[in-house]
Z-matrix of the N, CA and C atoms (Angstrom, degrees):
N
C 1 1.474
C 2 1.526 1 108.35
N 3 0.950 2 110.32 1 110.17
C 4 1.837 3 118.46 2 165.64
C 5 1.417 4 111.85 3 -29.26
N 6 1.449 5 106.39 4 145.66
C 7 1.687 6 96.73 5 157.95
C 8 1.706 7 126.15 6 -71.79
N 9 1.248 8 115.61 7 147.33
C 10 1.675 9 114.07 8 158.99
C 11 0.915 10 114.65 9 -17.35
N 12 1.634 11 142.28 10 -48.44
C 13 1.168 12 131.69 11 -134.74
C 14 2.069 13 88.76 12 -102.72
N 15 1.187 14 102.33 13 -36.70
C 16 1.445 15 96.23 14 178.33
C 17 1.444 16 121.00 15 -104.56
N 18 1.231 17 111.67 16 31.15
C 19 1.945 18 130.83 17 156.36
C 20 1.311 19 79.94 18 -92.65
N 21 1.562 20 129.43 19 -54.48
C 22 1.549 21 111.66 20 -137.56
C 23 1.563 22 101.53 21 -81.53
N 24 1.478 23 124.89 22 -24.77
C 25 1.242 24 112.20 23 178.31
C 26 1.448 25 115.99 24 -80.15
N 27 1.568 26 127.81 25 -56.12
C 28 1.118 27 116.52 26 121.57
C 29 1.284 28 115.63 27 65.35
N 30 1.571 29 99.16 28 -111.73
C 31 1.670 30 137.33 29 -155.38
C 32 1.832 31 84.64 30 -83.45
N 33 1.272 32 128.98 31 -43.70
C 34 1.100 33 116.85 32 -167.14
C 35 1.642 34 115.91 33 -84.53
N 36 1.322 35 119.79 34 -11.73
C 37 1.272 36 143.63 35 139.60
C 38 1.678 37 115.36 36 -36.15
N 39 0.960 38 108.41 37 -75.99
C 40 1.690 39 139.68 38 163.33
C 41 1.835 40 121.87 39 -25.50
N 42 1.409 41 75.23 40 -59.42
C 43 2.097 42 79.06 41 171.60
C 44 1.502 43 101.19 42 -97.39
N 45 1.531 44 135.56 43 -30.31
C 46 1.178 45 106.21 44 178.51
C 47 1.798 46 124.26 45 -49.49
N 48 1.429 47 92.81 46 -36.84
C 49 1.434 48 121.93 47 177.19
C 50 1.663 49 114.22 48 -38.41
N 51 1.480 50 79.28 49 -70.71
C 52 1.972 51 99.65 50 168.30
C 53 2.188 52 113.23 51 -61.11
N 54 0.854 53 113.07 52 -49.40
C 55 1.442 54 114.22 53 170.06
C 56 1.666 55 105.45 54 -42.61
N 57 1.418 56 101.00 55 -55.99
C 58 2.044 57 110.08 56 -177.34
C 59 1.940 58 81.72 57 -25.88
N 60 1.691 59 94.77 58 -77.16
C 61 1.420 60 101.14 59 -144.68
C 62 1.049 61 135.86 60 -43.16
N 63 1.991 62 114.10 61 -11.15
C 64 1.095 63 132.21 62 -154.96
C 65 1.502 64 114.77 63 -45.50
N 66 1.484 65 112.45 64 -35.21
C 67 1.611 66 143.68 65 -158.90
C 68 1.343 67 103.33 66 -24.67
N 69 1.511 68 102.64 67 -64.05
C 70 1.392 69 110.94 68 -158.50
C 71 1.930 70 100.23 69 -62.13
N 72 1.242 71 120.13 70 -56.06
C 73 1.462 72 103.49 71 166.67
C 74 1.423 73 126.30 72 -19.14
N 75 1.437 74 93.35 73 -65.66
C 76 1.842 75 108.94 74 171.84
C 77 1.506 76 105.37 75 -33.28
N 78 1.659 77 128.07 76 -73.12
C 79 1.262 78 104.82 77 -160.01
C 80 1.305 79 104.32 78 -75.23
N 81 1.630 80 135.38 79 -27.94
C 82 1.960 81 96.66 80 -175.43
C 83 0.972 82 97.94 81 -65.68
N 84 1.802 83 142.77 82 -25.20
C 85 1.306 84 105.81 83 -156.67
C 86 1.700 85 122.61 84 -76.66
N 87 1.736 86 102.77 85 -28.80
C 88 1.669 87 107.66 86 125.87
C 89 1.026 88 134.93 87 42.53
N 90 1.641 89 78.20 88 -123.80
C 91 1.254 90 128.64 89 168.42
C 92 1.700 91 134.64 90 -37.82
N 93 1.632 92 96.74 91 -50.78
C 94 0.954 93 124.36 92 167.88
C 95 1.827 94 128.09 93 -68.16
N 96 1.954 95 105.15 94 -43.78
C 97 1.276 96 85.08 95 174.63
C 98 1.262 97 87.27 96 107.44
N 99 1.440 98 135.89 97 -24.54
C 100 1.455 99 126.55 98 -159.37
C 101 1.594 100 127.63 99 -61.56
N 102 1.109 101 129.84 100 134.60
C 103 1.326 102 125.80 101 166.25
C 104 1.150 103 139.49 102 -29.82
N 105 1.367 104 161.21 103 160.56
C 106 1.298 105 142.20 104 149.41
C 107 1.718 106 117.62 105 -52.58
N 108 0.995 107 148.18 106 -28.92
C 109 1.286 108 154.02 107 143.42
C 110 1.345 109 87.36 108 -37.61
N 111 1.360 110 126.45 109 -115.58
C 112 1.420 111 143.21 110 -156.34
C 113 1.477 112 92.57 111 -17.44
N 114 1.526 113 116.46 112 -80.13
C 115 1.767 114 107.73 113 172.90
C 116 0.758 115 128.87 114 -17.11
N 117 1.875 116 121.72 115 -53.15
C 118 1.243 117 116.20 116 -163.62
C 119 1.740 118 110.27 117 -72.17
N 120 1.627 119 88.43 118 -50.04
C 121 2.090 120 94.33 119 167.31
C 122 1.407 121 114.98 120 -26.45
N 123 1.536 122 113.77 121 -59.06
C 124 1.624 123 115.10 122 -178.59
C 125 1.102 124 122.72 123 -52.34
N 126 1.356 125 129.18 124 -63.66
C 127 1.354 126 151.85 125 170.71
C 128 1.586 127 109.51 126 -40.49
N 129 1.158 128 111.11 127 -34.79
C 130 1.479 129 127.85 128 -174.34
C 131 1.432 130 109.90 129 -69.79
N 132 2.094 131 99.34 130 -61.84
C 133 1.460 132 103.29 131 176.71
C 134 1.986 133 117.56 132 -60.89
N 135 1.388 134 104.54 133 -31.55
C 136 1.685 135 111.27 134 -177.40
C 137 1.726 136 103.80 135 -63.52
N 138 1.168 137 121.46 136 -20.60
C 139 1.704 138 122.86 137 -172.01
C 140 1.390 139 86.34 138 -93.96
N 141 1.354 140 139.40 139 -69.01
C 142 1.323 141 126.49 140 -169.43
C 143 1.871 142 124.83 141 -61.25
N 144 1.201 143 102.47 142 -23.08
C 145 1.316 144 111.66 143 178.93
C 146 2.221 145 105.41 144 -80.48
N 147 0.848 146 85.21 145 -43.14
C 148 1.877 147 107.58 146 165.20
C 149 1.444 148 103.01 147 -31.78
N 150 1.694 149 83.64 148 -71.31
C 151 1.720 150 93.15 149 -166.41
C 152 1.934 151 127.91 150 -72.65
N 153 1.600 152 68.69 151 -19.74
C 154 1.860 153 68.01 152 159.65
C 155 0.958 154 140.23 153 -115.12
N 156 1.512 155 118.45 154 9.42
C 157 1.439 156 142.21 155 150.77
C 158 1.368 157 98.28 156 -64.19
N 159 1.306 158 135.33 157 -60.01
C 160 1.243 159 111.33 158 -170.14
C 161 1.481 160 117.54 159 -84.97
N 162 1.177 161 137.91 160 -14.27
C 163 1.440 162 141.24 161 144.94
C 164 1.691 163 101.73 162 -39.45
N 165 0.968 164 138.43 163 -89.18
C 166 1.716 165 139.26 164 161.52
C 167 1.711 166 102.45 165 -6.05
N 168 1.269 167 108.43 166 -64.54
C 169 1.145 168 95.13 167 -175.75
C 170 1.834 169 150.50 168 -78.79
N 171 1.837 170 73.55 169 0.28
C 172 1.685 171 82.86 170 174.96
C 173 1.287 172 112.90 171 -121.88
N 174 1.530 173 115.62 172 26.98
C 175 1.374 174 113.56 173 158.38
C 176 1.644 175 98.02 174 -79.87
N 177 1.516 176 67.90 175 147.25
C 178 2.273 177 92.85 176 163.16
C 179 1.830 178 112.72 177 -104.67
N 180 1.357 179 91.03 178 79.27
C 181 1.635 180 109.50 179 167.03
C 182 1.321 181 113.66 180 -132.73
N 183 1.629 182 117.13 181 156.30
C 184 1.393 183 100.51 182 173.24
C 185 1.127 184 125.12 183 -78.64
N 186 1.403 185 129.65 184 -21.71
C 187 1.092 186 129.99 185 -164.36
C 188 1.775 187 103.16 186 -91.59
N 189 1.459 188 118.97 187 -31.18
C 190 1.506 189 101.78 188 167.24
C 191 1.561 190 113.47 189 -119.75
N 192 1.301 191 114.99 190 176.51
C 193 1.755 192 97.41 191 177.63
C 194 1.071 193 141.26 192 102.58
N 195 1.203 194 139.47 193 146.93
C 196 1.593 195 132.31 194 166.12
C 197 1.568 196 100.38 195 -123.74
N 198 1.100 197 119.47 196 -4.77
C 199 2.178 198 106.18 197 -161.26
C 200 1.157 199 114.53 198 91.93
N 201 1.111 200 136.25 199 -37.65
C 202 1.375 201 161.56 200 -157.28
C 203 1.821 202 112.06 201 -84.83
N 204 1.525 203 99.13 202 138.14
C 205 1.588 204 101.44 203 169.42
C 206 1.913 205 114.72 204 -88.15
N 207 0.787 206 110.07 205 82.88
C 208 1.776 207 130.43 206 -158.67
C 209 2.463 208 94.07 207 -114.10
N 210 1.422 209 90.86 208 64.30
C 211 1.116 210 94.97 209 167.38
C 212 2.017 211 127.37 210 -41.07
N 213 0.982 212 161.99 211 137.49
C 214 0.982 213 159.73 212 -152.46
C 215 1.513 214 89.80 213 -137.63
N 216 1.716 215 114.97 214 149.28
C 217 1.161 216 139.31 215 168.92
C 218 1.167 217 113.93 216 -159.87
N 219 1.633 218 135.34 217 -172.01
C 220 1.313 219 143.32 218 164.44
C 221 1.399 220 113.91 219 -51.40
N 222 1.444 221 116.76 220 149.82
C 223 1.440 222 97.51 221 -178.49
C 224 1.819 223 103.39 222 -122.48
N 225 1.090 224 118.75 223 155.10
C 226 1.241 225 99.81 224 -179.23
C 227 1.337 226 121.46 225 -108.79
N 228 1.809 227 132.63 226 10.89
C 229 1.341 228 113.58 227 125.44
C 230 1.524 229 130.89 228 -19.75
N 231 1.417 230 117.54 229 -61.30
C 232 1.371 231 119.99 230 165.41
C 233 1.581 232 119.23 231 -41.72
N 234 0.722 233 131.70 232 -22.55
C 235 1.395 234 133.22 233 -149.99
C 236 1.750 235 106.15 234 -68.11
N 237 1.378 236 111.85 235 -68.96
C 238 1.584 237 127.46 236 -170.99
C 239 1.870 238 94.48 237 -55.57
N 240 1.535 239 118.01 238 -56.02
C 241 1.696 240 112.74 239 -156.64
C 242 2.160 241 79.76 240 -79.78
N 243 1.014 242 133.55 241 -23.52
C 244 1.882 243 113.24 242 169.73
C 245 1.374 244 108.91 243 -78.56
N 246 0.789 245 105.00 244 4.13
C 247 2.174 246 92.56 245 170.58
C 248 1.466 247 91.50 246 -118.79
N 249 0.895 248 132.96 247 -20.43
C 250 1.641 249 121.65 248 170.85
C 251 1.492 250 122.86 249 -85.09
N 252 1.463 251 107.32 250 -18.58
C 253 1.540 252 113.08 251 155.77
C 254 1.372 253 118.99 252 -97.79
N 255 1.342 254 123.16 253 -16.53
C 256 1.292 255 105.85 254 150.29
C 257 1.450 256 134.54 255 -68.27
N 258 1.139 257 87.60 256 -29.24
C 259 2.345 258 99.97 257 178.15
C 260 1.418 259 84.67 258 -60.85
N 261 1.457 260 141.07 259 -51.84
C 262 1.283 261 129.18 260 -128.92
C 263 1.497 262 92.86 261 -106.89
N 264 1.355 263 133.01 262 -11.54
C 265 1.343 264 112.67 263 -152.93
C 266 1.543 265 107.42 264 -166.00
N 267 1.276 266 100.02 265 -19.98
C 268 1.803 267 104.01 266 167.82
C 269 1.583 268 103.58 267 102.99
N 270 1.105 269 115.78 268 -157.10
C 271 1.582 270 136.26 269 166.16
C 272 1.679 271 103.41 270 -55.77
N 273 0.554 272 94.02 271 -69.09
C 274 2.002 273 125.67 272 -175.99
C 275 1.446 274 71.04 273 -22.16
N 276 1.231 275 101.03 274 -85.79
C 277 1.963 276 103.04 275 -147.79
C 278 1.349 277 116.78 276 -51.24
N 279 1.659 278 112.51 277 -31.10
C 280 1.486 279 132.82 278 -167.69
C 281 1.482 280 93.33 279 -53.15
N 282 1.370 281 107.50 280 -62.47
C 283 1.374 282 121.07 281 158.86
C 284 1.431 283 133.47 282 5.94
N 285 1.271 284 101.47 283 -87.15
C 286 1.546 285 137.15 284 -178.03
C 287 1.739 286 97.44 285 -53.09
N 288 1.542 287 93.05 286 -58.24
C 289 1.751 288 84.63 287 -169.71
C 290 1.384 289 119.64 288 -84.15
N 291 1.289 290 119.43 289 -33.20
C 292 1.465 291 107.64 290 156.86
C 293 1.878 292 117.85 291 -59.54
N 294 0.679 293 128.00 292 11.08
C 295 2.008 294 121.39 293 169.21
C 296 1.931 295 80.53 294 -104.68
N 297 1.291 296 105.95 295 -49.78
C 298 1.762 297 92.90 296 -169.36
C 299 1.681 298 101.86 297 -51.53
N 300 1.290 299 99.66 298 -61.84
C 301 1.217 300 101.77 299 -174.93
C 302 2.067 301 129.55 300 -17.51
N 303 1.812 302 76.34 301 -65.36
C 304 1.677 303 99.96 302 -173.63
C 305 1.828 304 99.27 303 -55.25
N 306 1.632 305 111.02 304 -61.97
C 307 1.659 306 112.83 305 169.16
C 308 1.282 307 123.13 306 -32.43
N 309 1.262 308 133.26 307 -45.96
C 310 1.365 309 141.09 308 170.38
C 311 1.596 310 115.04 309 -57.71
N 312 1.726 311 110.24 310 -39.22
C 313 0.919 312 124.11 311 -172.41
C 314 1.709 313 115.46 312 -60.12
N 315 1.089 314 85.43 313 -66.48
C 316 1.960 315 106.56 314 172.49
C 317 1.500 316 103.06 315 -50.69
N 318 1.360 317 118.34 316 -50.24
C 319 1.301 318 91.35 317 179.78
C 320 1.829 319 134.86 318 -79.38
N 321 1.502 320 114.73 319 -2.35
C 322 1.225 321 128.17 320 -156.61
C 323 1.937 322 86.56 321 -93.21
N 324 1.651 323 99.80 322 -40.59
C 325 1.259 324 105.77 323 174.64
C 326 2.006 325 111.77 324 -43.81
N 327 1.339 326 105.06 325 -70.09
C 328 1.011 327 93.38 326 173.33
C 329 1.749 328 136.90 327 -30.81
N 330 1.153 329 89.03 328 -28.62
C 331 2.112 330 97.56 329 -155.72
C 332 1.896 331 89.98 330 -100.68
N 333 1.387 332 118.84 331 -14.77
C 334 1.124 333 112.91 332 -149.12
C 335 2.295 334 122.51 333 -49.62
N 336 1.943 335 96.63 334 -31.93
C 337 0.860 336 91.35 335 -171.45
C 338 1.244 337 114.69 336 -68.97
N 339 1.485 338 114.39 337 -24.91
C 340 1.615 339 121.63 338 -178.57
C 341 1.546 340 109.30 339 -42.61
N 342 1.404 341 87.52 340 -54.24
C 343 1.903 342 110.87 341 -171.06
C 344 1.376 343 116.35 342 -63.10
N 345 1.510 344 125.61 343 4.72
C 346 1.501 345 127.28 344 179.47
C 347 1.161 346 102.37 345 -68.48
N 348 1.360 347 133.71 346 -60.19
C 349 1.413 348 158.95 347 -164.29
C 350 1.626 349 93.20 348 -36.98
N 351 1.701 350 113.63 349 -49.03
C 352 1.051 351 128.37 350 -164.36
C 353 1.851 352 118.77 351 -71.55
N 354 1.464 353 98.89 352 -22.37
C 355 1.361 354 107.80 353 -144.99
C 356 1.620 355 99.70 354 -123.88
N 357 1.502 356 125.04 355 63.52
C 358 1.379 357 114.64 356 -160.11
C 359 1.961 358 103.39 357 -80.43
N 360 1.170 359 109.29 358 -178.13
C 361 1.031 360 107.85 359 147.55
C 362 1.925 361 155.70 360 -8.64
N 363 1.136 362 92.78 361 -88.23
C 364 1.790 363 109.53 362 147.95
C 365 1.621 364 105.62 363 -45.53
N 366 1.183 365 131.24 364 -65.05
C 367 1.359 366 110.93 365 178.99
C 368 1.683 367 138.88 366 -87.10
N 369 1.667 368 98.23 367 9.71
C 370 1.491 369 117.34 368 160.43
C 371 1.401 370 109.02 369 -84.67
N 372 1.267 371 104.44 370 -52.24
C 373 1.416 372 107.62 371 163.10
C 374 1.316 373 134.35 372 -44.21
N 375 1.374 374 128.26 373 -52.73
C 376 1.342 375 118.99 374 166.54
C 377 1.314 376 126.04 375 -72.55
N 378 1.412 377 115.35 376 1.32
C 379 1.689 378 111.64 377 -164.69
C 380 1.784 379 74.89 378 -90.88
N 381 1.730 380 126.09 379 -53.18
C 382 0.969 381 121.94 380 -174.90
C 383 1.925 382 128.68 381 -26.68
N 384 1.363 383 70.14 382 -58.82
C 385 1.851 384 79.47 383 176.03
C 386 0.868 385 127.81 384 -81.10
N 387 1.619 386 124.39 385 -6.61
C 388 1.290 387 108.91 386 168.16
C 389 1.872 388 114.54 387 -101.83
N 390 1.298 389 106.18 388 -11.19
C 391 1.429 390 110.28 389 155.53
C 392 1.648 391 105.64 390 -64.73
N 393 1.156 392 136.08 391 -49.92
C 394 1.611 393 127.75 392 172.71
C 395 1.835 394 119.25 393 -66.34
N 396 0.930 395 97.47 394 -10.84
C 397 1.382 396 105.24 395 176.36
C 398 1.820 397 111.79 396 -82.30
N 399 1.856 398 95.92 397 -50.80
C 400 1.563 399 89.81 398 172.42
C 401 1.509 400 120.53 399 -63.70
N 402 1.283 401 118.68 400 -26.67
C 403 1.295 402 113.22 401 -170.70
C 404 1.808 403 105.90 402 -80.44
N 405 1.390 404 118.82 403 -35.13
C 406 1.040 405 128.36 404 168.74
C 407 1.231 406 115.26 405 -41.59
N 408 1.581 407 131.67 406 -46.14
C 409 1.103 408 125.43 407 178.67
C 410 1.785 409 113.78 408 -82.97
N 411 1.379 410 108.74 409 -29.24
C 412 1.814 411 99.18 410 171.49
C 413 1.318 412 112.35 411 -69.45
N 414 1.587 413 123.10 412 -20.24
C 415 1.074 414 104.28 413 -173.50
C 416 1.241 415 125.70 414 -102.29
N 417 1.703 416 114.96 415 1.11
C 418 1.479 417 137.78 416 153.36
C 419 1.169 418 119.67 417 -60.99
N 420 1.520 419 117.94 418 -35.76
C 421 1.242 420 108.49 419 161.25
C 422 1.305 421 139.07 420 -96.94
N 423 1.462 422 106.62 421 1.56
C 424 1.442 423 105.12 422 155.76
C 425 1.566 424 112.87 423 -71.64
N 426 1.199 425 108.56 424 -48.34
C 427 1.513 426 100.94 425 179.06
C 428 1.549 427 135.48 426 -52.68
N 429 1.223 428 119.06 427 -19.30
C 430 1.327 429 107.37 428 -157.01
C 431 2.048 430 94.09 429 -133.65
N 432 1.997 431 99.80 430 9.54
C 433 1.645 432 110.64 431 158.46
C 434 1.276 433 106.85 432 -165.53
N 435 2.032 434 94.52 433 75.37
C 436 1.212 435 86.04 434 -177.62
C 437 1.617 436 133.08 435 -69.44
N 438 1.873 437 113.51 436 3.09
C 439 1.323 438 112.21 437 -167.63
C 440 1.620 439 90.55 438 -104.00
N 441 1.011 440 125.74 439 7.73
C 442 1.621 441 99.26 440 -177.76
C 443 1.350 442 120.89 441 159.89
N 444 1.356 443 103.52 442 -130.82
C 445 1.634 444 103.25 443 153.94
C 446 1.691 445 124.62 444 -128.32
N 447 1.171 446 112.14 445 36.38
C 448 1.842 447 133.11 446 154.07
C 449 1.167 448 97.17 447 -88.64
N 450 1.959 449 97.77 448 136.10
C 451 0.913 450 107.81 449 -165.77
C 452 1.950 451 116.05 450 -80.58
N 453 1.397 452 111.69 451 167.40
C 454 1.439 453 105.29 452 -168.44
C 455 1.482 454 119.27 453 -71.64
N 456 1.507 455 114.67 454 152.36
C 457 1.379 456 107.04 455 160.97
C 458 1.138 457 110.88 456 -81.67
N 459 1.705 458 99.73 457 -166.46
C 460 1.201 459 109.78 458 -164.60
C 461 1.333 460 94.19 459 -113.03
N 462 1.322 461 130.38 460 -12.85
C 463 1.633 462 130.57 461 148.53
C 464 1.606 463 105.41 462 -46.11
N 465 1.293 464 128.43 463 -64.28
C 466 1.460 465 141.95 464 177.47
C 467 1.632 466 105.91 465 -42.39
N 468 1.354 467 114.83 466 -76.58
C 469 1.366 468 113.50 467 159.64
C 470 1.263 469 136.62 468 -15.67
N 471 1.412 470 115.66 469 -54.16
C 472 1.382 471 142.62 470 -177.06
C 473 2.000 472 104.73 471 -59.64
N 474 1.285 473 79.22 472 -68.85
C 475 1.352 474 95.64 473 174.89
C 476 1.623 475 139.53 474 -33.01
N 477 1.570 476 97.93 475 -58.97
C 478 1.370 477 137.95 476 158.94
C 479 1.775 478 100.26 477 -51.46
N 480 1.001 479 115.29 478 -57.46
C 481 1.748 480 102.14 479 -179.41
C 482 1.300 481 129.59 480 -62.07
N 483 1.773 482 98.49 481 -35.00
C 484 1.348 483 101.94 482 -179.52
C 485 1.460 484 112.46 483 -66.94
N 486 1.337 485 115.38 484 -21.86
C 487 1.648 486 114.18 485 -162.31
C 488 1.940 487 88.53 486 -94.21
N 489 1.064 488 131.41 487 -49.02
C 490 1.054 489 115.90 488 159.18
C 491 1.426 490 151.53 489 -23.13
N 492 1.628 491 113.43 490 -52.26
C 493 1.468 492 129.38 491 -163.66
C 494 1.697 493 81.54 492 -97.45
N 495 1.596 494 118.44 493 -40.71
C 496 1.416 495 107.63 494 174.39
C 497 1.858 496 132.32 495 -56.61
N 498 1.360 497 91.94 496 -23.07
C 499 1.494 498 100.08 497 170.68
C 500 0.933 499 126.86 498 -101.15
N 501 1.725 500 122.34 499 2.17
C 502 1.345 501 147.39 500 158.63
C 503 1.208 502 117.50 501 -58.06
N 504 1.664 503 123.05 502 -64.85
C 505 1.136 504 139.29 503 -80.52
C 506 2.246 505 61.61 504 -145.26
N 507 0.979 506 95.34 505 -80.71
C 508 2.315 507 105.08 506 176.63
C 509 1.430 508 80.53 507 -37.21
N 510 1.344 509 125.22 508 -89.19
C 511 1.632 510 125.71 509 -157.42
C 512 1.394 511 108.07 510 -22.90
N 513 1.258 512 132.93 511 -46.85
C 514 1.443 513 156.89 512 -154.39
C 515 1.406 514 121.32 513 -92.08
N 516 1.533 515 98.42 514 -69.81
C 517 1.503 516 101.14 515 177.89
C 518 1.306 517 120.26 516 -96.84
N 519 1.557 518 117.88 517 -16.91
C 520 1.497 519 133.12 518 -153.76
C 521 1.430 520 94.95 519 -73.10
N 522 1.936 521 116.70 520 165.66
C 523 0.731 522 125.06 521 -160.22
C 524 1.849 523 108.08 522 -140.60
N 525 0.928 524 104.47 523 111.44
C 526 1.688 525 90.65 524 166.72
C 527 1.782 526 97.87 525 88.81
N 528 1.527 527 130.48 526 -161.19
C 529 0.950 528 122.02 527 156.29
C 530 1.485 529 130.64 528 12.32
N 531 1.749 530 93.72 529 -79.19
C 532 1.738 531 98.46 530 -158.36
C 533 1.435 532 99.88 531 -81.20
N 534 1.071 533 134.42 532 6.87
C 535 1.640 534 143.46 533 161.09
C 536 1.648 535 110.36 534 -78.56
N 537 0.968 536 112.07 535 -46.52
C 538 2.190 537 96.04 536 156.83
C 539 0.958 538 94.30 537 -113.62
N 540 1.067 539 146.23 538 67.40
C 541 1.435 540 137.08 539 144.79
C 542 1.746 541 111.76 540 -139.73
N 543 1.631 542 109.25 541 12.27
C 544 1.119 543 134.52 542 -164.75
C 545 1.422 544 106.05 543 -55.06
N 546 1.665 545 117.59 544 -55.16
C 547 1.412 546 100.15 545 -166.52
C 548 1.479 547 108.04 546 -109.40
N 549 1.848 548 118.00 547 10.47
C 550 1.378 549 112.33 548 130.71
C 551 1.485 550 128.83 549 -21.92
N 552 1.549 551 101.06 550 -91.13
C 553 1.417 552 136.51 551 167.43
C 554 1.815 553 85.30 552 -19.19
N 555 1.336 554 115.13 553 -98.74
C 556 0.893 555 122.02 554 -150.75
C 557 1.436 556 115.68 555 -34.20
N 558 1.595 557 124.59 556 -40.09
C 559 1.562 558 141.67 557 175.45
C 560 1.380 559 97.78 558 -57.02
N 561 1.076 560 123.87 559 -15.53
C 562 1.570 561 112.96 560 -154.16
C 563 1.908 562 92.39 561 -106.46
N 564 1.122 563 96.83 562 -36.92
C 565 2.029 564 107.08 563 -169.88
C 566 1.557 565 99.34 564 -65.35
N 567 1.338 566 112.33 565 -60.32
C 568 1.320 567 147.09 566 170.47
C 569 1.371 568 106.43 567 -44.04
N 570 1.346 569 146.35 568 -21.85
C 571 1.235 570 134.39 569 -152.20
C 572 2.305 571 86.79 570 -121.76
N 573 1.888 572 91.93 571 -41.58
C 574 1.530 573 87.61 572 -173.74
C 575 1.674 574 109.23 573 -83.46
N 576 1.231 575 120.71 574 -9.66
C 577 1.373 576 120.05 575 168.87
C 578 1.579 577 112.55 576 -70.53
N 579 1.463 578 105.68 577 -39.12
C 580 1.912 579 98.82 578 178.90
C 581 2.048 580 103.45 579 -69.62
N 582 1.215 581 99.55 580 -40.10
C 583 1.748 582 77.28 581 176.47
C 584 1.442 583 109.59 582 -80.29
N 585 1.126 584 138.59 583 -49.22
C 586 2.059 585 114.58 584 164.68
C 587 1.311 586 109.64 585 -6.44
N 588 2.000 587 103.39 586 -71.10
C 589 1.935 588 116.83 587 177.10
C 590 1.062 589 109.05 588 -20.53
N 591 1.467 590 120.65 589 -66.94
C 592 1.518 591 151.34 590 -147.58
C 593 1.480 592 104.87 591 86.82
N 594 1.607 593 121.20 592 46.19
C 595 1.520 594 101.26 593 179.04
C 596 1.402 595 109.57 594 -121.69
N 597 1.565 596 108.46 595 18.41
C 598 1.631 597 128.48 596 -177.11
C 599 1.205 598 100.27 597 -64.24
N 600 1.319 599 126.39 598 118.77
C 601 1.713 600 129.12 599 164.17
C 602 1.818 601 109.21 600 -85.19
N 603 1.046 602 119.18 601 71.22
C 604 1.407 603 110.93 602 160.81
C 605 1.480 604 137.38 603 -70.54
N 606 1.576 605 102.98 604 5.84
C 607 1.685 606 99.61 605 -166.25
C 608 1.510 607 96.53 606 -70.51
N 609 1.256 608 141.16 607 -56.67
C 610 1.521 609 154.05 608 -175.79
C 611 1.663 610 107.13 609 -69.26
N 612 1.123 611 132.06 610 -24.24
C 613 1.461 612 119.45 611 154.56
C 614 1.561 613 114.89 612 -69.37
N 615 1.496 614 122.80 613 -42.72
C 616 1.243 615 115.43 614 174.30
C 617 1.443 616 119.43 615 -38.59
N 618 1.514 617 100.78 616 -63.18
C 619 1.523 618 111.86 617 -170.85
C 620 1.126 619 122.26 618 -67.99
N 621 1.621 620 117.16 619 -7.71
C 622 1.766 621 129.04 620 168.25
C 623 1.481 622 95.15 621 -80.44
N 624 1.524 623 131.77 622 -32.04
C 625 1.520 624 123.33 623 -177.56
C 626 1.184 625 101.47 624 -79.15
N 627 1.280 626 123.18 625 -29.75
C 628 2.072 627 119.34 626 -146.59
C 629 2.079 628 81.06 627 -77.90
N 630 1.945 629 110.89 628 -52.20
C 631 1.251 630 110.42 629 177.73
C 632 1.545 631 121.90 630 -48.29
């Protein structure tokens, strides 16, 4: 058994980790238009679904599990085909295809070692980049409009780079800590530089905390 002191960092390791992932929430909720309620519902169900994915996963059984502390969060493969079933279909559909999703999932798991043979390099690779590519572009455009579709300032702009080249720049050169904790850090620089701006929208984060 570990000491206290390294459960406690640990665990705080752990949700920063899970917080990163939040993102994809962020854009359906977006996307969506949703309320602070509705947000909070989402955000709510992604922490509880989290936590019991990774409970599942650190039992030692055969049938569920690895042993292992294998935290679970949103993933952002999902990301591009859930804003396209939400445009198309609402919650409802998001729905539908995430349970397909997870079903498909479990079972591919099973077959997976067969499927190496299948799956070299070159074509891990390109599925890679073009899953980073879609997100690359939703998340370019959140940054540089974050209210909509008016076009960006150059406060917005500004902003957007710094949190950028900053999560570049740790990823890259950083050391220790701020080297995985890179685009933490960066959310965090990035988040207190837009209120300095004054272009921090807190009225709708409040009311996702007050909920």
């Amino acid at each position: 058994r570990p000491p206290v002191a390294v459960i406690v960092a640990t665990a705080l390791q752990q949700v920063a980790v899970v917080l990163i992932w939040v993102f994809p929430g962020l854009v359906l909720v977006r996307t969506l238009g949703a309320s602070p309620a509705e947000a909070a519902r989402l955000f709510s169900l992604t922490f509880v679904a989290a936590a019991a994915g990774t409970v599942l996963q650190a039992l030692r059984d055969r049938r569920f599990g690895s042993g292992f502390l294998a935290p679970t969060g949103p993933s952002s493969p999902h990301i591009v085909p859930a804003v396209l079933a939400v445009q198309a279909g609402g919650m409802p559909l998001l729905a539908g295809m995430t349970i397909l999703s997870g079903l498909a999932t479990i079972l591919m798991a099973r077959a997976l070692g067969r499927l190496r043979a299948l799956l070299p390099p070159e074509v891990a690779g390109t599925v890679v980049f073009i899953i980073g590519l879609g997100v690359c572009l939703l998340g370019a455009r959140m940054l540089v409009s974050p209210g909509g579709a008016e076009a960006p300032s150059a406060t917005s702009l500004g902003v957007a780079a710094l949190t950028l080249l900053l999560a570049v720049g740790l990823g890259i050169w950083g050391r220790g800590v701020l080297r995985w904790a890179c685009v933490l850090v960066a959310m965090l620089a990035g988040t207190l530089a837009a209120a300095l701006a004054g272009i921090l929208e807190t009225r709708a984060a409040t009311e996702i905390a007050a909920l």
